[in-house]
C-alpha positions in Angstrom: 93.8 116.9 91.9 94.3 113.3 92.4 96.9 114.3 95.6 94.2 116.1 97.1 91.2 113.8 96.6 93.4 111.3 98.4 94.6 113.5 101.3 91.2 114.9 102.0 90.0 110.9 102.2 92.4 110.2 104.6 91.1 113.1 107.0 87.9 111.6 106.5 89.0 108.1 107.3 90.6 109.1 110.1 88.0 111.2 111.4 85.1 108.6 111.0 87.0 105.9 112.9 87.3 108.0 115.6 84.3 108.7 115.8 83.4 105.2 115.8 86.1 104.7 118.5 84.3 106.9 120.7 80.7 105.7 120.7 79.5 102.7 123.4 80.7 99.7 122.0 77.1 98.2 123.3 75.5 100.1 120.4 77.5 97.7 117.7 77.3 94.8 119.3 73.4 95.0 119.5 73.2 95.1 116.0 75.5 92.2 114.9 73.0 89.8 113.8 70.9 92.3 111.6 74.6 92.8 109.8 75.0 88.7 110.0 71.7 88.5 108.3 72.2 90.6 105.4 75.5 88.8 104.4 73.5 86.0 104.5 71.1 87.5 102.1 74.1 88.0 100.0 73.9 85.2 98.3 76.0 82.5 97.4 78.2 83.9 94.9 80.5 85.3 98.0 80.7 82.2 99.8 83.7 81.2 97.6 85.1 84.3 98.3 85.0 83.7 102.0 86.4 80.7 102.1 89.2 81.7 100.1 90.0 84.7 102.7 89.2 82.2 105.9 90.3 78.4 104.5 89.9 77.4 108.1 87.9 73.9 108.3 89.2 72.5 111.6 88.6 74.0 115.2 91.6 75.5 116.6 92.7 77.5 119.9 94.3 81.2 119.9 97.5 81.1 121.4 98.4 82.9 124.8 99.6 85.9 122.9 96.0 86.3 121.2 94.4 89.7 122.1 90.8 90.2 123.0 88.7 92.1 120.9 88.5 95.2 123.4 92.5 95.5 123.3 93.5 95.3 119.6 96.8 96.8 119.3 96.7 100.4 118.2 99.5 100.8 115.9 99.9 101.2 113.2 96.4 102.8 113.5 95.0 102.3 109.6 95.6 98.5 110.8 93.3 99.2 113.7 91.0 100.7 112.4 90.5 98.8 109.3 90.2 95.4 112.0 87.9 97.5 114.6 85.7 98.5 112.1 84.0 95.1 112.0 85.3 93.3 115.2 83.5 96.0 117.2 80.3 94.3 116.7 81.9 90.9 118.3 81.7 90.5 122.3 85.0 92.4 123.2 86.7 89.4 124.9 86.4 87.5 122.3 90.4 86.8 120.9 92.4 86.9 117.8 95.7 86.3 117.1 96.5 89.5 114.8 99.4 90.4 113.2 99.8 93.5 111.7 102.0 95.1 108.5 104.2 93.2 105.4 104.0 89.7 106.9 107.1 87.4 106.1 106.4 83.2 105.8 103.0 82.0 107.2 101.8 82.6 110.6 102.2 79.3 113.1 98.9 80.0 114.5 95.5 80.8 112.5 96.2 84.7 112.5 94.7 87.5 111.0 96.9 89.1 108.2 96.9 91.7 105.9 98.9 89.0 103.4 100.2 85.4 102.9 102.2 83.7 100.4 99.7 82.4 97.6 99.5 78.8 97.5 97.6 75.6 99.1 98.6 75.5 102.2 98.3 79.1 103.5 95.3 78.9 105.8 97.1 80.1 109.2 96.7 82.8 107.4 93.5 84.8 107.4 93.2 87.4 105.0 91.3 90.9 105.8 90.8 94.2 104.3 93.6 95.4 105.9 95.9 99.0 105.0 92.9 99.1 102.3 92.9 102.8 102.0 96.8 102.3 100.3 95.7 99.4 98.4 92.5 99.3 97.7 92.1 103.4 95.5 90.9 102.1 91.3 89.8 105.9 90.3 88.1 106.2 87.1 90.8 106.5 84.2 89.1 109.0 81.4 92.0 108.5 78.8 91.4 105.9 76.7 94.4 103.2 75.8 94.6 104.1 72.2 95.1 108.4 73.2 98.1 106.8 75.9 102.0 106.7 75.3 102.5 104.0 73.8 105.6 103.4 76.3 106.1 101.4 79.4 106.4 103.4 82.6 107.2 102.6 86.4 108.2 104.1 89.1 108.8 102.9 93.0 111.0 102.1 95.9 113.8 99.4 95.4 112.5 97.1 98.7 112.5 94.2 96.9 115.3 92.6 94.7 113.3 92.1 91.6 113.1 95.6 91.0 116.6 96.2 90.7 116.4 93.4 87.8 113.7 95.1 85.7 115.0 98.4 86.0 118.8 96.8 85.1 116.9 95.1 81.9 115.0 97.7 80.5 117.9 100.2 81.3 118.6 101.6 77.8 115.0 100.6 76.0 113.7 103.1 74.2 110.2 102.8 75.1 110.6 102.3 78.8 110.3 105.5 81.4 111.4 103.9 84.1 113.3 104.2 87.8 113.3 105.0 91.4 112.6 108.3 92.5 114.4 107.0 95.8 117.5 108.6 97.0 119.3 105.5 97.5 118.5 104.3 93.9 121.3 104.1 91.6 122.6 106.8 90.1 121.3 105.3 86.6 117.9 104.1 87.9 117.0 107.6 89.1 114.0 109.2 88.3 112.3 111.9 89.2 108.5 111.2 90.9 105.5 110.8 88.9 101.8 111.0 90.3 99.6 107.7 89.8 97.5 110.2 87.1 100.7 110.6 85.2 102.0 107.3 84.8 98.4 106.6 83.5 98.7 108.4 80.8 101.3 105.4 79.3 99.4 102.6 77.8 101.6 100.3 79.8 101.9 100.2 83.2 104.4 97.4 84.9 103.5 96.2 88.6 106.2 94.7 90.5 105.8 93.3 94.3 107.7 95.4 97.2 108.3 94.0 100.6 104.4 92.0 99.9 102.4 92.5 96.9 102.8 95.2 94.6 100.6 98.3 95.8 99.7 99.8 92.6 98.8 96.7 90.9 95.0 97.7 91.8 94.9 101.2 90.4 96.3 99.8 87.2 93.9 97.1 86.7 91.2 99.3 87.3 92.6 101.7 84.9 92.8 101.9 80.9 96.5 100.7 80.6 97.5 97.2 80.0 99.1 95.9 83.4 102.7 93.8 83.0 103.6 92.0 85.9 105.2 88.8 87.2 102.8 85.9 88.7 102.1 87.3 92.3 103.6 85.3 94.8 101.8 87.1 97.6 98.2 88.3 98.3 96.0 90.1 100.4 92.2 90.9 100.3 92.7 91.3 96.2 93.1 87.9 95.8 96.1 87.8 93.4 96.2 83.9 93.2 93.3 84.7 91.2 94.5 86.6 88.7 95.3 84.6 85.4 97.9 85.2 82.7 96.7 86.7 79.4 93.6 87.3 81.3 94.2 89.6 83.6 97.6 91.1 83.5 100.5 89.8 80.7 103.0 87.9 82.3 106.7 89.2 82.1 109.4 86.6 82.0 111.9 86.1 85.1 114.5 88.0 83.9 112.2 90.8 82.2 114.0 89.6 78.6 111.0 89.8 76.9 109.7 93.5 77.4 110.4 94.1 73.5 108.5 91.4 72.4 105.6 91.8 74.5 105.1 95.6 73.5 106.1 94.4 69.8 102.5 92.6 70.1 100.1 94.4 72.0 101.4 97.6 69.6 100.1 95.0 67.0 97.4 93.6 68.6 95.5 96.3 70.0 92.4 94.6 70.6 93.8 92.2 73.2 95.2 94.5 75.1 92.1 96.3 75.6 90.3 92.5 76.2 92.7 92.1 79.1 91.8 95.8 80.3 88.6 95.0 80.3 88.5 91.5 82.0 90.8 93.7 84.5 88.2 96.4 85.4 86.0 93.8 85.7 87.7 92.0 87.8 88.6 94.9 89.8 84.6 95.9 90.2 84.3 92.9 92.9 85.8 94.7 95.1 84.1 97.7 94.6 80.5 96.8 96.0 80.5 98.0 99.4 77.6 95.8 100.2 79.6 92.8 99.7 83.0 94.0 101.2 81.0 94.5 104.6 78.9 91.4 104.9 82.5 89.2 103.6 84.4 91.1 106.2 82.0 90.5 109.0 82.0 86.2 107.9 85.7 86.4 108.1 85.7 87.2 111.7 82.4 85.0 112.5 83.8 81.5 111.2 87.0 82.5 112.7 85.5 83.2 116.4 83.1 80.3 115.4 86.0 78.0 115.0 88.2 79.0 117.8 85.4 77.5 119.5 84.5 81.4 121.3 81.0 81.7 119.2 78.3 79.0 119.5 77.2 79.1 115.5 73.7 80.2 114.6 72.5 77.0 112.5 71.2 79.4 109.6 74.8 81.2 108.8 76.5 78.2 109.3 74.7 76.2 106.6 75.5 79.4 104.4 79.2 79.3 105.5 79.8 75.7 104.6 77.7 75.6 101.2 
């Protein structure tokens, strides 16, 4: 079931962008200030969110290699179409630096990204919803955490050396279902596939980052399992600088040598798992409001054309940008 609600969303995603793709461009960009408006209206409370995707505060110039508006690279399309979506409604020769997929380091120039390493001095980097119908699908999790496994499960690809060293220390733990259903994975790591609904049915679900930030971490936080991660060291629209330790998610040690210990607890302790799971979905719900997701999305790009010096800034947004 879950297999098929996600491949009949991606022929819908694809076919409403192209549909969008099709029509005048004239027709968005007539309506840009009645979207600018009602993120105003939005209230405060996304402001900080804003300036946490766009942490831009001085006026800059897009390199040479900045492309306009009307000739956004196409490929890899769900890039495209997650950026067109709202840069549609700015003039079409108005230009960004882009860069598209798993971004290594920070860009040189302020660039739009789909991630960035977390920390202070990141703002080169512009965040935006980018690849978000990969990373951004929390279904509804009917099992509660005390009907779950009470095991530890994961499963995914070994891009990223950190992988290799969880698997390596919980090889041999009796409560860990664990490996890489990857053909190139060790012999003794190999596992066989398991759907996102099945490894929900574990009570504890561990999120390791790939060649970015860890895809699933956002289905399991919206879910009923208790997430186990590492501090992220990467983000993207989810804002995983955010997330706090025994808040959130429960923080694994460096070397994993505490798995035993921490399901030891939590196996004890039911009740704070099931305060982290809920400060999780709450967490989660932010991103959820699809009110709020558009009128950040279109701010992102405004103080960015705004401060490229390309947009002359309405007085009114600008005062609600900088409060």
């Amino acid at each position: 079931m879950g297999n098929l609600r996600r491949r009949a969303g991606k022929v819908f995603y694809y076919a409403r962008n192209i549909v969008r793709d099709s029509a005048p461009p004239a027709l968005f960009r007539r309506r840009l200030d009645k979207w600018l408006a009602r993120a105003v209206r939005s209230g405060p409370s996304i402001v900080e969110r804003l300036n946490y995707y766009n942490k831009l505060q001085d006026r800059f110039t897009p390199s040479a290699a900045a492309v306009s508006v009307a000739t956004l690279p196409f490929r890899p399309t769900m890039y495209y179409y997650d950026l067109k979506e709202f840069a549609r409604y700015f003039d079409g020769a108005l230009r960004l630096d882009v860069e598209y997929g798993d971004v290594r380091g920070l860009p040189p120039v302020p660039t739009i990204v789909k991630n960035r390493p977390v920390g202070a001095d990141n703002a080169n980097a512009v965040l935006f919803k980018l690849d978000k119908l990969r990373h951004f699908q929390m279904p509804a999790d009917p099992l509660r955490f005390a009907d779950k496994q009470p095991r530890i499960v994961w499963r995914g690809d070994l891009n990223n050396p950190i992988r290799l060293t969880f698997l390596d220390a919980a090889q041999g733990l009796p409560f860990c279902d664990v490996g890489s259903p990857a053909t190139h994975a060790p012999e003794r790591h190999r596992r066989p596939f398991m759907s996102v609904e099945e490894q929900k049915r574990y009570r504890y679900i561990v999120s390791l980052e790939g060649y970015d930030v860890a895809t699933n971490l956002k289905w399991i936080m919206s879910s009923n399992s208790l997430c186990l991660m590492l501090k992220p060291t990467n983000e993207i629209w989810f804002c995983e600088g955010h997330l706090k330790p025994d808040v959130h998610y429960v923080e694994l040690a460096p070397d994993f040598s505490d798995l035993s210990d921490k399901i030891a607890f939590f196996e004890r302790h039911p009740e704070q798992a099931e305060r982290i799971i809920g400060n999780a979905q709450a967490y989660c719900r932010q991103f959820q409001n699809g009110p709020t997701e558009t009128a950040l999305s279109f701010l992102v790009l405004y103080k960015y054309f705004v401060l490229s010096g390309q947009i002359e800034p309405d007085d009114k947004i600008w005062r609600f940008i900088s409060a």
